[in-house]
Residue, then its C-alpha position, 0 to 999 in steps of 0.5 A: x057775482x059770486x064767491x064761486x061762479x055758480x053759473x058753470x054748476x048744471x041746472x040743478x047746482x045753480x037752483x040748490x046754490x041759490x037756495x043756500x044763504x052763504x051764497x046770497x051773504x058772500x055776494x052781498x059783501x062783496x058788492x059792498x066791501x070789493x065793488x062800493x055798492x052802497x044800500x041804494x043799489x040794486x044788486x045789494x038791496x036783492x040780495x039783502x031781501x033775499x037773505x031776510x027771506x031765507x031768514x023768515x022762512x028757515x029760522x023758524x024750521x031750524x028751531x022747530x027741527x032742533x027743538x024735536x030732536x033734542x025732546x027725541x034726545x032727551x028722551x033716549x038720553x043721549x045727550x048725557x053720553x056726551 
């Protein structure tokens, strides 16, 4: 179940979907608050492992990407003009 039917995206919507966190965090909450899925379900302990993966392995690149760009700012000096 997810907040929107992912299922009637084509292949290449339903891969990209997949791999956004939103999705994964919408479906948990909602097994949780809408459907009483408790931590020993399934579905809900899938879809927490999966955000905790996306977590390890996009957190770590968004700080690296955001680190580079603001030394490339920084050094333009574009930060100031804002």
């Amino acid at each position: 179940m997810h907040a929107f039917p992912i299922d009637i995206l084509p292949e290449w919507g339903k891969i990209i979907a997949r791999m956004i966190p939103l999705t994964w965090g919408i479906d948990a909450t909602r097994r949780a608050l809408l459907l009483g899925a408790g931590i020993s379900d399934t579905s809900l302990l899938i879809a927490i492992g999966i955000l905790s993966t996306l977590t390890v392995i996009l957190l770590p690149i968004g700080a690296l990407l955001f680190s580079k760009l603001e030394k490339a700012a920084k050094k333009t000096g574009a930060l100031g003009t804002y």
